[in-house]
N, C-alpha and C positions, 0 to 999 in steps of 0.2 A: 504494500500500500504506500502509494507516496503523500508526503504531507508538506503542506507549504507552510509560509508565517508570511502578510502584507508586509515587506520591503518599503514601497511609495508608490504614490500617482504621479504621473509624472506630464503636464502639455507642452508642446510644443507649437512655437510659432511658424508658418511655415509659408512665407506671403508671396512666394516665387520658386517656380516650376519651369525648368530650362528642357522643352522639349527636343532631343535630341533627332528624333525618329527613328526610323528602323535601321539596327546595326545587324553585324550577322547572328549576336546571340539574341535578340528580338528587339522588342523599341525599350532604347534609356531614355531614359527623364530626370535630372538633378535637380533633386532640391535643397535651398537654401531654407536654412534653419537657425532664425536669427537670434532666438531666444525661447524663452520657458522659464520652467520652475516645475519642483521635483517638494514633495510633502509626504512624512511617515513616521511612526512613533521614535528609529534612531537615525533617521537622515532626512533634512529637507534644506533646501536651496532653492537656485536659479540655474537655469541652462545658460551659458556664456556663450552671447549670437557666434562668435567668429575666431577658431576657424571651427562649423558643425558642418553635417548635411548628411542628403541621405541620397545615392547612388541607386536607382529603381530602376528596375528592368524588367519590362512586360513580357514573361514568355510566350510562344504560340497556342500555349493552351489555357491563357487565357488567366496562369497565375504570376502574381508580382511579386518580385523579390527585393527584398529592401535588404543595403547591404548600407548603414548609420554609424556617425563617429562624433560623438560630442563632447565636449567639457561640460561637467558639473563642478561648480562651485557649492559648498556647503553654506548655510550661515554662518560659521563660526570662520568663513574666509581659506577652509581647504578646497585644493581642486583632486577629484576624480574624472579618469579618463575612464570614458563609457560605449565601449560600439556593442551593436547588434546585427544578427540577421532574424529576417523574419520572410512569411508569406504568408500575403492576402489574396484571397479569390472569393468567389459566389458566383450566384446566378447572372445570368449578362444584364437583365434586367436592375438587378440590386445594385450593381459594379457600375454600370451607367449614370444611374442615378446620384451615388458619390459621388464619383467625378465631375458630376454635373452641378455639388455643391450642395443638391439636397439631404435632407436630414433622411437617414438611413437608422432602423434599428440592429444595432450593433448583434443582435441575435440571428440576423439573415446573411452574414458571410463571416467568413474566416480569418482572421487576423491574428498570427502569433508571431512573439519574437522570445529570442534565447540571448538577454544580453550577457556580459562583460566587465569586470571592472579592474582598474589598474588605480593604484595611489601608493603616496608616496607617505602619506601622512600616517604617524600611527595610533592617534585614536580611531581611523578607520579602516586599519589594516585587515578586520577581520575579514570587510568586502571583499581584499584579494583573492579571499578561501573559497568563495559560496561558489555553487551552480543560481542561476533565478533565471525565471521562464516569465513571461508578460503576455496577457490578452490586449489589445488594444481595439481603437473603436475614432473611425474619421472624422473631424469637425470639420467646419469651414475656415476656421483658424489654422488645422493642425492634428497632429494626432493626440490622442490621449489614451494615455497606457497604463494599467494595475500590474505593479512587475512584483512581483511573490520571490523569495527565496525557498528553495528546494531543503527541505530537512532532513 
């Protein structure tokens, strides 16, 4: 049986999408993520706009792979490096309608990611240790993610 513990929420701002189109491994899309903020019983901050983003690529069937690198700053002024990969898909219907901005129930497509964390700092060295896994869910700002630690 696996068991988690909420980690944090985490949104991301996300106000430009650099539509590449189609490459040989399907269409990139870069997006710029120029901020956020990250909230949890022992970690919360800000996302630090620059340097972030997220590296997405549409495959031909239809699923997107988010391949994400961002600084986190803590309140208390440390920084954690944090990437993920994830993939989101659904119905073409539901996937449209995202992209199109509309409000989508986060219960009608698939959004996971496996992040990451590196720091230097050691009151939160233990993050080096963890595995955590995040469901995520599109705004029109950005994404917003529940990332759990794995126990």
């Amino acid at each position: 049986m696996i068991r988690t513990r909420p980690l944090f929420e985490m949104r991301l701002q996300v106000p430009q999408i650099v539509d590449m189109g189609d490459t040989p491994l399907g269409r990139r899309r870069i997006a710029t993520v120029t901020g956020g903020s990250f909230h949890g019983e022992r970690l919360r901050g800000e996302v630090v706009g620059a340097p972030a983003g997220d590296w997405l690529l549409q495959r031909k069937d239809g699923v997107t792979v988010l391949d994400v690198r961002l600084l986190l700053r803590t309140d208390d002024g440390e920084h954690i490096y944090m990437s993920y990969r994830g993939v989101r898909h659904g119905p073409a219907d539901v996937m449209a309608r995202l992209a199109a901005g509309e409000p989508v129930d986060p219960g009608s497509y698939y959004f996971r990611i496996v992040p990451v964390f590196e720091t230097a700092a050691t009151q939160y060295e233990w993050i080096n240790k963890i595995v955590a896994v995040g469901t995520g869910r599109r705004e029109p700002s950005g994404p917003v993610y529940a990332i759990e630690e794995l126990l």
